[in-house]
C-alpha positions in Angstrom: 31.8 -86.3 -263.4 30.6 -86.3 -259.8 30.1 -89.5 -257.9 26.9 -90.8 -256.7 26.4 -90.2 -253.1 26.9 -93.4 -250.8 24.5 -94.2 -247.8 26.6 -96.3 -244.7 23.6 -97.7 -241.8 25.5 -97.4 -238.6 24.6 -99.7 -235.4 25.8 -100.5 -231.6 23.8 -103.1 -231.4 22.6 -105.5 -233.7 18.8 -105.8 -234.1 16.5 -108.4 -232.2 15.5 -111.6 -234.4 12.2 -112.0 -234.7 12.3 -114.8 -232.4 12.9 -112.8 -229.3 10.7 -110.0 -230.4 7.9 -112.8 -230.4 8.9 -113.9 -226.9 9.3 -110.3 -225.3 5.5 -109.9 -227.2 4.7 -112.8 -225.2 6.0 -112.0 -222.1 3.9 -108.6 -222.3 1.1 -110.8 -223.4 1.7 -112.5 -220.0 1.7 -109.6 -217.6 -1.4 -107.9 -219.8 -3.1 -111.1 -218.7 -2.1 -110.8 -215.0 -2.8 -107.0 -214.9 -6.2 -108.0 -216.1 -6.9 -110.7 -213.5 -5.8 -108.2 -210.7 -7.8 -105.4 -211.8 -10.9 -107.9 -211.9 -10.0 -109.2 -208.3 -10.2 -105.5 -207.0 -13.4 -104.9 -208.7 -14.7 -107.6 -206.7 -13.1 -106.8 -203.4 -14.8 -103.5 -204.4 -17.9 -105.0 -205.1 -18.5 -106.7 -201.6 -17.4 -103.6 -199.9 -19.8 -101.4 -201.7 -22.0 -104.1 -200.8 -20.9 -104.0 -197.0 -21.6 -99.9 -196.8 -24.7 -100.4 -198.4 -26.0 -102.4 -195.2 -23.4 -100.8 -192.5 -26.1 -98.4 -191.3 -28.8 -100.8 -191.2 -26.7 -103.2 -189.2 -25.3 -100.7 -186.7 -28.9 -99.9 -185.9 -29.8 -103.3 -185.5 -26.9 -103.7 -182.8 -27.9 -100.4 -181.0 -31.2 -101.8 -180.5 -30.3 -105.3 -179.9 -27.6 -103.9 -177.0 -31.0 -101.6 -175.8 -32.7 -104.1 -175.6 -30.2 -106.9 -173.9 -29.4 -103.3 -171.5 -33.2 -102.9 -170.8 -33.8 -106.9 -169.8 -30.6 -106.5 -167.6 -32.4 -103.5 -166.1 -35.7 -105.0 -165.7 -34.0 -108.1 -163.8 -32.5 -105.6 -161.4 -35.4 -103.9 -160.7 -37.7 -106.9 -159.9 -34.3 -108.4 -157.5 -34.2 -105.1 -155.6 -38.4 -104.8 -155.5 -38.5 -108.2 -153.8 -35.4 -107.5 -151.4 -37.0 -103.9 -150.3 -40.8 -105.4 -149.4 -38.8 -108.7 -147.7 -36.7 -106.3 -145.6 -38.9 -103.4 -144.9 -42.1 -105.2 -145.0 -43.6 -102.3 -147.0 -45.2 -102.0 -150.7 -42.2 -100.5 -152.0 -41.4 -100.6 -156.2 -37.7 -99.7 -157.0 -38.0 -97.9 -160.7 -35.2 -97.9 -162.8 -35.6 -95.7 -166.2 -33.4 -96.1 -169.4 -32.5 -93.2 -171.8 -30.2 -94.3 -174.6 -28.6 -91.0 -176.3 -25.8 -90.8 -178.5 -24.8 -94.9 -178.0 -24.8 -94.2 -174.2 -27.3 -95.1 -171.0 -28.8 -92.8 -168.8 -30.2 -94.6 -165.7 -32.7 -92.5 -163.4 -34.0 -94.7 -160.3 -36.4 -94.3 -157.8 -39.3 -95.8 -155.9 -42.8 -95.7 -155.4 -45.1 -96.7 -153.0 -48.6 -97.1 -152.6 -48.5 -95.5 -156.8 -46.5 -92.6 -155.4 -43.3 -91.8 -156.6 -40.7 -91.3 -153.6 -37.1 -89.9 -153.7 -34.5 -93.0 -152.4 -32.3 -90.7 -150.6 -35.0 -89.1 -148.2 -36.9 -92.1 -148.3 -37.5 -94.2 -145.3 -34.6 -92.7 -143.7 -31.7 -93.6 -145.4 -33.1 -97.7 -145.1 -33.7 -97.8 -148.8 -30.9 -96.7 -150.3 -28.9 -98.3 -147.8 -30.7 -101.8 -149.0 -30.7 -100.3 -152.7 -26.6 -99.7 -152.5 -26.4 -103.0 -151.6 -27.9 -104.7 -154.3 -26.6 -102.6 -156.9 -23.2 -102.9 -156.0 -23.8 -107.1 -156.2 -24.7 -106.7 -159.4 -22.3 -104.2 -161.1 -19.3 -106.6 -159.7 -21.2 -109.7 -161.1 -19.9 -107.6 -164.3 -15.8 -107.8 -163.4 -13.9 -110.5 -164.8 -13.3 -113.2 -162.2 -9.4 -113.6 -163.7 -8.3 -109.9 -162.3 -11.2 -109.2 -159.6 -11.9 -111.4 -156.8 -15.8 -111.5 -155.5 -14.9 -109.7 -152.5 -17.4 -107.1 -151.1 -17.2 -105.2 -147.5 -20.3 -103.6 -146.9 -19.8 -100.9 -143.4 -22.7 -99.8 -141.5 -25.3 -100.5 -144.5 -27.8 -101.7 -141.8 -26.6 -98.3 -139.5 -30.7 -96.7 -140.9 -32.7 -100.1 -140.7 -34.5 -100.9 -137.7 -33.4 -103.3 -135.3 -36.0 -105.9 -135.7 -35.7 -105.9 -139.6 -31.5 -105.9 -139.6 -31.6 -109.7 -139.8 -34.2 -109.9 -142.8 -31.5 -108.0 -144.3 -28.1 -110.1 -143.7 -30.4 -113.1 -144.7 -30.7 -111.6 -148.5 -26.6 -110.4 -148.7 -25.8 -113.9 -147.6 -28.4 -116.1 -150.3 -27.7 -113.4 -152.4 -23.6 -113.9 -152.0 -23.8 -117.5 -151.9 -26.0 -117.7 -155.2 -23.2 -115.2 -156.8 -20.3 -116.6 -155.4 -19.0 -113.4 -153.4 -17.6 -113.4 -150.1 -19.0 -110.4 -147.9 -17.8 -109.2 -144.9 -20.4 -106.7 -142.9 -19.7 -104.2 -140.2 -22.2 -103.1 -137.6 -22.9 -101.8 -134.4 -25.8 -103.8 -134.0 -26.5 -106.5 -131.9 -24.6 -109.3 -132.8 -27.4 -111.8 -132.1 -29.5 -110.1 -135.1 -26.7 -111.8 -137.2 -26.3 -115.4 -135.4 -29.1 -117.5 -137.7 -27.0 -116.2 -140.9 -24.0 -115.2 -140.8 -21.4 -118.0 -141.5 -18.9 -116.3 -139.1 -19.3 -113.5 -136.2 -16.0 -111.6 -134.9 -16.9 -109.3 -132.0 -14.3 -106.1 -131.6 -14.2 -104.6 -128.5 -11.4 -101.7 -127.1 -9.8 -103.0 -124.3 -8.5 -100.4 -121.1 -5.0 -100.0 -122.8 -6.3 -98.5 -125.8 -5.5 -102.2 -128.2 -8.5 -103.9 -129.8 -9.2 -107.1 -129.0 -11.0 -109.4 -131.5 -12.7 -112.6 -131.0 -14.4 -115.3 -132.6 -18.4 -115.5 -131.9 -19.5 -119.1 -131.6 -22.8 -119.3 -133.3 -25.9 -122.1 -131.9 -25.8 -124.2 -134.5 -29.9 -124.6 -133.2 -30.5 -121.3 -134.3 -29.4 -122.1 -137.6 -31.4 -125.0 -137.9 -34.7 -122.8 -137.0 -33.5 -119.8 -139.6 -36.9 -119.6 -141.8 
């Protein structure tokens, strides 16, 4: 008679109690939960930058024009500065014209002048006087843009009065130095002019000469404090 056949369950490892199968259930419970709380963060970091890119264009605009515009104020401040210094100095209806083309996030300047309604080129103008008066101004104002911690308001100006007529050379030294004093630069100009056109503003005259040896001598101009005291 043939015996039954016998069945023999063979293990390594003893199952898991229920117990702990309910606490590892738990503990993926538990990271389900924080899974689900991330993925609902993200959607709303998501959210808001959706939101951001929705209004990035309009908001770029709006900068481009507000920096136009804060350019094109800038501009117009110039050009009413320079206007004034030109008919002081030359005693002439001159206009200095400054003309803004924003391309591609970038400024195009064009200037010129006009007088008497009729537009003039600055280079051939007047003989070289007004861009000589123009290069002065312009340069104030572009170093009025450096920061005062790495650039010290320093500015040499050579032989800018070397096209202005005599008579109108101190009309000129009387704007650099209100205009230096009301920006806080220190300017130093060289001439060949008379030094008396410079006596009722400059704040100090040095007078070079050559002497017969070849060396340059230098030497302090005292100034009449009277003539100061009768500078219009």
């Amino acid at each position: 008679m043939a015996s039954e056949p016998q069945f023999q369950t063979m293990t390594s490892e003893p199952l898991p109690s229920p117990r702990e199968l309910r606490s590892r259930a738990e503990r993926l419970l538990g990271k389900r939960d924080d899974r689900v709380k991330e993925s609902q963060k993200l959607a709303e970091k998501f959210q808001s930058l959706n939101a951001y890119l929705a209004i990035a264009e309009k908001v770029s605009d709006a900068l481009q024009q507000l920096s136009e515009q804060l350019f094109q104020e800038l501009l117009n401040v110039v050009q009413e500065k320079l206007t004034i210094a030109l008919q002081e100095i030359l005693d002439q209806p001159i206009e200095f014209v400054a003309n803004a083309d924003f391309k591609r996030g970038g400024a195009t300047v064009e200037f010129s002048i006009k007088k008497n309604g009729n537009k003039e080129d600055i280079l051939r103008g007047q003989g070289g006087s007004v861009a000589n008066i123009l290069s002065v101004g312009l340069r104030l104002f572009a170093l009025t843009t450096l920061d005062e911690t790495k650039h010290r308001r320093f500015l040499v100006l050579d032989e800018q009065d070397c096209w202005i007529r005599p008579d109108l050379v101190p009309k000129l030294v009387k704007i650099v130095q209100e205009a230096g004093r009301a920006l806080g630069f220190q300017v130093i100009m060289v001439s060949h002019h008379d030094i008396a056109l410079f006596e009722r503003s400059a704040d100090k005259i040095y007078e070079f000469s050559v002497n017969s040896n070849g060396s340059v001598n230098v030497e302090e101009r005292k100034i009449d404090p009277a003539l100061r005291d009768s500078n219009p």
